[in-house]
BADO-510703 format. One record per residue: residue in three letters; z, x, y of N, C-alpha, C, CB in turn. Coordinates in Angstrom, 2 decimals. Atoms other than C-alpha are relative to their C-alpha. Glycine has a CB too. Layout:
residues N
("ala",(Z,X,Y),(Z,X,Y),(Z,X,Y),(Z,X,Y));
...
//
This chain:
residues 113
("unk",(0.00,0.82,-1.19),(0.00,0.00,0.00),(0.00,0.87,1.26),(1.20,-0.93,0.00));
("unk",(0.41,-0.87,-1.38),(0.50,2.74,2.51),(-1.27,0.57,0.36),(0.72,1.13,0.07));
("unk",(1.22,-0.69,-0.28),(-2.55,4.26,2.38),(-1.09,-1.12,0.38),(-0.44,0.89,-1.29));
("unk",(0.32,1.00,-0.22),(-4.10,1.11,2.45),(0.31,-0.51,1.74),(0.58,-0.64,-1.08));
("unk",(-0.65,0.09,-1.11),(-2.25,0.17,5.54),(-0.77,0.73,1.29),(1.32,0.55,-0.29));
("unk",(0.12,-1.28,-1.00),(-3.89,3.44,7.13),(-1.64,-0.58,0.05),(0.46,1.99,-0.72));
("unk",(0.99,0.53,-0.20),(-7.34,1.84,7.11),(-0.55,-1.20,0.31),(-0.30,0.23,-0.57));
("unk",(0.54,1.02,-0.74),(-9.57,-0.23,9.20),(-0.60,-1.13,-0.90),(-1.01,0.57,0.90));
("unk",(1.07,1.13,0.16),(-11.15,-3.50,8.58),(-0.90,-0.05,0.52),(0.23,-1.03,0.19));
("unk",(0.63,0.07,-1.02),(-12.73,-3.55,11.52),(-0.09,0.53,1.02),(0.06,-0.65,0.23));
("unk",(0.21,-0.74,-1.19),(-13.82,-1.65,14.13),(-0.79,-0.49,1.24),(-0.56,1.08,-0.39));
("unk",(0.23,0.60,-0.94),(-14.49,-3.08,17.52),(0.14,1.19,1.46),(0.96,-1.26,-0.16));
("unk",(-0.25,-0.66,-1.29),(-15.71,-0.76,20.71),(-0.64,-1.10,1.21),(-0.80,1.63,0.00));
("unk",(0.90,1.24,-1.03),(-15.60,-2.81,23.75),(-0.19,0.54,1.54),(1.03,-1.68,0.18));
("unk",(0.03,-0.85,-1.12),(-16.36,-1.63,27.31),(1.47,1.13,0.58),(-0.36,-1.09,1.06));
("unk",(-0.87,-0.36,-0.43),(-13.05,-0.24,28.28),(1.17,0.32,-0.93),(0.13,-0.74,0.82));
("unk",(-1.21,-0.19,1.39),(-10.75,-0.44,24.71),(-0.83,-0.18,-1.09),(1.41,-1.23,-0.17));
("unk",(0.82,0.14,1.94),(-11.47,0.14,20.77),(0.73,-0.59,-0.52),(-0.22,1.31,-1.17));
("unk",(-1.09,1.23,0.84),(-9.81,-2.62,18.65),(-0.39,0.20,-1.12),(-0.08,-1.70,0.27));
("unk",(-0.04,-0.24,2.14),(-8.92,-1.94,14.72),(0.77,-1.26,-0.23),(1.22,1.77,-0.96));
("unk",(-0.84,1.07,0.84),(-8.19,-5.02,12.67),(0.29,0.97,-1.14),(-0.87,-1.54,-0.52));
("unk",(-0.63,-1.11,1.07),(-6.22,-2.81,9.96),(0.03,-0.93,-1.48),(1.87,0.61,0.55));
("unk",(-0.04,0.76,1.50),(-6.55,-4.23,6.29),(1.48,-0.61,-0.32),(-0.38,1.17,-1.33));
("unk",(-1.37,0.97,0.17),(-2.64,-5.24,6.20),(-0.11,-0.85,0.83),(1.39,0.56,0.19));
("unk",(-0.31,0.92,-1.09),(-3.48,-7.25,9.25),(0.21,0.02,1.28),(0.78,-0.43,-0.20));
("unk",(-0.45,-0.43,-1.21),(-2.06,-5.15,11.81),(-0.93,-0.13,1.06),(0.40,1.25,-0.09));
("unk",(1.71,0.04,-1.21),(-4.24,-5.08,15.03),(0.29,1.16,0.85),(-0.29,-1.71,1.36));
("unk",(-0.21,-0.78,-1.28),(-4.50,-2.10,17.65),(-0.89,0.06,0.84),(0.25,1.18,-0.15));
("unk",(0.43,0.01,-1.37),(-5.78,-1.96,20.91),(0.09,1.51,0.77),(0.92,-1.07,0.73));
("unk",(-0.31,-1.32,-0.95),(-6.37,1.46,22.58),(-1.00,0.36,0.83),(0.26,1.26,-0.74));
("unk",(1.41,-0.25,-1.43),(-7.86,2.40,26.00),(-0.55,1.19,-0.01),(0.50,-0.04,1.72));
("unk",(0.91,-0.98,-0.24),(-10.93,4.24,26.33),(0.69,1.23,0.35),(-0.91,-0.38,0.99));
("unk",(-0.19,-0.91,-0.61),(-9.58,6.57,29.00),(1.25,0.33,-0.43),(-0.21,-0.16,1.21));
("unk",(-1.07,-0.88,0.61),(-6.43,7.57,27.33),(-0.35,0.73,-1.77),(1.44,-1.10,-0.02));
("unk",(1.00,-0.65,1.13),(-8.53,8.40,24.29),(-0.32,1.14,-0.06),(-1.12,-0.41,-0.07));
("unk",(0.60,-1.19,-0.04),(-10.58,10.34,25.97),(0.72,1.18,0.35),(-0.94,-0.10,0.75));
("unk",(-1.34,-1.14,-0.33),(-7.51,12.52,27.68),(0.30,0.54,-1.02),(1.37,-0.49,0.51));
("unk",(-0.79,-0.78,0.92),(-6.24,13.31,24.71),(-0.96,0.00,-1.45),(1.63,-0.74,-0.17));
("unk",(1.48,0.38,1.38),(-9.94,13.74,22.47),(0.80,1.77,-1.26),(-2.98,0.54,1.26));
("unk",(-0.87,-1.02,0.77),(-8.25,15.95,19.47),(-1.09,1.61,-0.13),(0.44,-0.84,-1.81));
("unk",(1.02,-1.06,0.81),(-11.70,18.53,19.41),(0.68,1.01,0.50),(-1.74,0.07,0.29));
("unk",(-0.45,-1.63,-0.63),(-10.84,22.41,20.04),(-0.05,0.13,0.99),(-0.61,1.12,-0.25));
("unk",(-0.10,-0.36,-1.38),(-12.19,22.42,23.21),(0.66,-0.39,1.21),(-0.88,-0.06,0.28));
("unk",(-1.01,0.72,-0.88),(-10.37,19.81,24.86),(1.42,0.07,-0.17),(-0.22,-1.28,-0.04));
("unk",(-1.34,0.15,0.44),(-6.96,20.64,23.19),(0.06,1.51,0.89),(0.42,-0.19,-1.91));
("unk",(-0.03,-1.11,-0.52),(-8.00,24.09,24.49),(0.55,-0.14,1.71),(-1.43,0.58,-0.26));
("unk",(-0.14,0.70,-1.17),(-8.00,22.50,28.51),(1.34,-0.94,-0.31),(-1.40,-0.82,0.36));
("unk",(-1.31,0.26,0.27),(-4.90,20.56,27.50),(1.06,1.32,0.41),(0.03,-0.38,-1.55));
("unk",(-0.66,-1.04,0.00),(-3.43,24.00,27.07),(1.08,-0.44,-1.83),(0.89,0.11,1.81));
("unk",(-0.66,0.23,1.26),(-2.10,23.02,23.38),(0.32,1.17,-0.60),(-0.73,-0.77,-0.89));
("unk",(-0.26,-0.83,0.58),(-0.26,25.47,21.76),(-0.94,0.57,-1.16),(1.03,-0.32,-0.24));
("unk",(0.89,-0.47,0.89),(-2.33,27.59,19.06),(-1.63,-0.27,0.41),(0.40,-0.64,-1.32));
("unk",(1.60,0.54,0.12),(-5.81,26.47,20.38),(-0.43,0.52,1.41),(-0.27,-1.93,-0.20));
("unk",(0.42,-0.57,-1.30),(-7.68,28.65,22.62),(-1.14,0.07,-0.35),(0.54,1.24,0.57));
("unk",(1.38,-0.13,0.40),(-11.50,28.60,22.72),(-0.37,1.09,1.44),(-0.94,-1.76,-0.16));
("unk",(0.91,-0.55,-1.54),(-12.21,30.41,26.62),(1.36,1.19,-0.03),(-0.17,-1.53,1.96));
("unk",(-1.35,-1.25,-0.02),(-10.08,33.61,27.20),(1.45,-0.61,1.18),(-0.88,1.97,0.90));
("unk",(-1.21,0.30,-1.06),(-6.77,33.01,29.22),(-0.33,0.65,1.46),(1.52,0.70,-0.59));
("unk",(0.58,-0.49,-1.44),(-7.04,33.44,32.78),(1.33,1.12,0.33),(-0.19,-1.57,1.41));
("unk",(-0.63,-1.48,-0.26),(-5.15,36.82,33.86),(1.55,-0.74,0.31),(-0.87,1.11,1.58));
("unk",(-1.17,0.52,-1.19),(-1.31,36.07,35.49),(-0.45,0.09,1.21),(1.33,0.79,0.10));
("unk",(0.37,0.03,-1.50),(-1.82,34.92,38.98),(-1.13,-0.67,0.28),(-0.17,1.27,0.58));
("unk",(1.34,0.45,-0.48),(-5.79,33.85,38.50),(0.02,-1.19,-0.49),(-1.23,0.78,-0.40));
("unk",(-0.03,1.29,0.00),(-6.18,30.31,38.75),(-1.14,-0.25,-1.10),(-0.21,-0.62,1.46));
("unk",(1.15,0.89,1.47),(-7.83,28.29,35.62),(-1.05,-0.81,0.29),(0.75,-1.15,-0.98));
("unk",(1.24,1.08,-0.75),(-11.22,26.42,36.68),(0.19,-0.70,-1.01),(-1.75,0.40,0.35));
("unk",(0.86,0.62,1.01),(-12.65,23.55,34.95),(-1.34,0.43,-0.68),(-0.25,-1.04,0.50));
("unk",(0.93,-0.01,0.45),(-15.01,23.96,32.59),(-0.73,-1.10,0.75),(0.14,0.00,-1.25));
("unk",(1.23,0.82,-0.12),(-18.71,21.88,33.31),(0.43,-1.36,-0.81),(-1.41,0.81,-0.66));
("unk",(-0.75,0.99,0.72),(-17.42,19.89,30.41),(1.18,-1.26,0.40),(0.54,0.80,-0.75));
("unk",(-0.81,0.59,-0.71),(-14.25,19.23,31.62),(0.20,-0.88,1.47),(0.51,0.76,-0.05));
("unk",(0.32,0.90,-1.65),(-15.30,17.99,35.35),(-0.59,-1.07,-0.14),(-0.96,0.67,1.11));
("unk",(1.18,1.18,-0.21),(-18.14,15.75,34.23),(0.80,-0.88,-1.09),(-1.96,0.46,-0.45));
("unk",(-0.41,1.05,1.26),(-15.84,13.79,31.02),(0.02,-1.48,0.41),(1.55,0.31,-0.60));
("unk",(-0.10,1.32,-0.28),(-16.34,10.22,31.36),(0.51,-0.87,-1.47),(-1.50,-0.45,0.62));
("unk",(-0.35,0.90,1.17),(-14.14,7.35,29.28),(-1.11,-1.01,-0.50),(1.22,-0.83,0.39));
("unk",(1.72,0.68,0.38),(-17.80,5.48,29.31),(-0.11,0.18,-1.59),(-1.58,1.08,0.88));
("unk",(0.31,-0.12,1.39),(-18.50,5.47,25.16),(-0.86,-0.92,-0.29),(1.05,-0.09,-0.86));
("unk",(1.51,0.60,0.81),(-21.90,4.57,23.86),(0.22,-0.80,-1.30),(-1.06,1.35,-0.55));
("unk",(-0.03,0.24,1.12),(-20.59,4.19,20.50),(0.76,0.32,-1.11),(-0.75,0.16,-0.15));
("unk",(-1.04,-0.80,1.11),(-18.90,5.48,17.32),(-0.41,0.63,-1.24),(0.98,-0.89,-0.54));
("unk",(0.22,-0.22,1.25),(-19.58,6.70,14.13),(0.93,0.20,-1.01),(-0.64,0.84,-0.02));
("unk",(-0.77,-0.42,1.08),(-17.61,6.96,10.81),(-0.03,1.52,-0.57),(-0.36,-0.87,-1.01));
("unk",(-0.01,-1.31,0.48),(-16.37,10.31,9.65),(0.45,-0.11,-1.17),(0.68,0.92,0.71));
("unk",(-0.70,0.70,0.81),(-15.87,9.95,6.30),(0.73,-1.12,-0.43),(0.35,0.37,-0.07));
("unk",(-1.07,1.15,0.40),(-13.20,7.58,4.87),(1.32,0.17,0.80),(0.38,0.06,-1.67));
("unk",(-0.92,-0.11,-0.19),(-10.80,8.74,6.99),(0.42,0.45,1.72),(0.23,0.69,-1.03));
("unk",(-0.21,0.15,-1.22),(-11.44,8.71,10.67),(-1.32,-0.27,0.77),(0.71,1.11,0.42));
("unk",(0.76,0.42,-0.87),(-14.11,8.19,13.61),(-0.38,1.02,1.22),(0.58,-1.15,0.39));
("unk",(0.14,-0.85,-1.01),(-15.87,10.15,16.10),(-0.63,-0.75,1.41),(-0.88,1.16,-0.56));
("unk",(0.23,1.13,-1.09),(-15.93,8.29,19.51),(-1.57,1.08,0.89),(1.98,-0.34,1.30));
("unk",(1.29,-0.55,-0.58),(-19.88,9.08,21.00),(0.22,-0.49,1.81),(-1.60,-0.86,-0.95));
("unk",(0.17,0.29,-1.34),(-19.16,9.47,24.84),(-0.63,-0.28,0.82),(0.16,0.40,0.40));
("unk",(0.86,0.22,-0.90),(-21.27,8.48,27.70),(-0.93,1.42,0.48),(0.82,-0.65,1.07));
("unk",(0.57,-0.82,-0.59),(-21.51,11.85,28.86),(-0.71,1.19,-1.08),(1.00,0.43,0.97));
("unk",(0.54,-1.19,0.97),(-22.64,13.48,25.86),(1.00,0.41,-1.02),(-0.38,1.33,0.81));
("unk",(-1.05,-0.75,0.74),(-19.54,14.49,24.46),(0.57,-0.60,-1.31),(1.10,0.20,0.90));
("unk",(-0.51,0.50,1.53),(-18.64,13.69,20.37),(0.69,0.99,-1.03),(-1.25,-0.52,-0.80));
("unk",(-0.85,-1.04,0.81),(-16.55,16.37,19.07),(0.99,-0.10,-0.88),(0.54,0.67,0.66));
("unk",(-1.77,-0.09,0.31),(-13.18,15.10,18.59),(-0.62,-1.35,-1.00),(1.65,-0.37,1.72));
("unk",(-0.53,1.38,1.45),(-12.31,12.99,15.06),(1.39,-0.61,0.10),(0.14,0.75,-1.80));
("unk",(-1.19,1.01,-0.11),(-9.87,10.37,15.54),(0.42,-0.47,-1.65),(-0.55,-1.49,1.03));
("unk",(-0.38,0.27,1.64),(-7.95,9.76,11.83),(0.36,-1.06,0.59),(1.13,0.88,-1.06));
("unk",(-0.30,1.54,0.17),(-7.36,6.57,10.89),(1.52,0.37,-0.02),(-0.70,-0.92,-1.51));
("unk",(-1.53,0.06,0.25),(-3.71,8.00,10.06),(0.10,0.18,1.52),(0.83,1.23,-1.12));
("unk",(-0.66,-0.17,-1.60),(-3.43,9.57,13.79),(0.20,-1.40,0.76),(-1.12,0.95,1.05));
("unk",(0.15,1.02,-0.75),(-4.42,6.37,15.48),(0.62,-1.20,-0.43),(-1.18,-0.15,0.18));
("unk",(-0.94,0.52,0.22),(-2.17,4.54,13.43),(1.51,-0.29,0.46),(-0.11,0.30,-0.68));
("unk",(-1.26,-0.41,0.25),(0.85,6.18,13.55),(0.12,-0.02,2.13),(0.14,1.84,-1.25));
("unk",(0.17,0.36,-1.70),(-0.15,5.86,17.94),(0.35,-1.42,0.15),(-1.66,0.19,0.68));
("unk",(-0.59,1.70,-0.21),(0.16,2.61,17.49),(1.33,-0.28,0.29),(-0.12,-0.88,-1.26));
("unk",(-1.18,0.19,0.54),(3.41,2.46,15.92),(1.31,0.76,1.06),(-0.16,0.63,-1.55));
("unk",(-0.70,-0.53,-0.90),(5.22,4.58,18.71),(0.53,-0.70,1.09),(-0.60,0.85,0.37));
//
């Protein structure tokens, strides 16, 4: 039953939020733009500043961190989605950007918080 639990019925992207009907029933609701803030791929966890995950070299002490091109232009806009396997989703951004895999367990267990 848990594992069960951890997967969609239904997947619903609507202009502004993605809605999972969850096979126990459950329902979640989560907004685009907090999605995209926190998109799990390397590069954006990298701009986060997430512990262990560095893709661009560190900027010296003292020298200020730019935005990446990436990072300036990100829009919560999403075209679409695709299935990654059985076990999560890769949200297709407006601006190009599809990196990050959303698990069905992560976006669960978001819920539940």
């Amino acid at each position: 039953m848990e594992r069960k639990k951890k997967r969609p019925q239904q997947i619903d992207l609507a202009a502004e939020q993605l809605h999972i009907q969850w096979q126990d029933g459950h329902q979640s609701c989560f907004d685009l733009e907090q999605l995209r803030r926190d998109c799990p791929c390397a590069t954006c966890r990298s701009l986060r500043g997430e512990p262990g995950i560095q893709t661009e070299p560190a900027p010296e002490p003292g020298e200020l961190s730019l935005l990446s091109d990436t990072a300036a232009s990100a829009t919560a806009a999403a075209s679409g989605f695709d299935y990654v396997g059985r076990y999560g989703l890769r949200i297709n951004w407006a601006d190009g950007h599809n990196y990050g895999i959303y698990t069905f367990e992560a976006l669960r267990l978001r819920d539940e918080d």
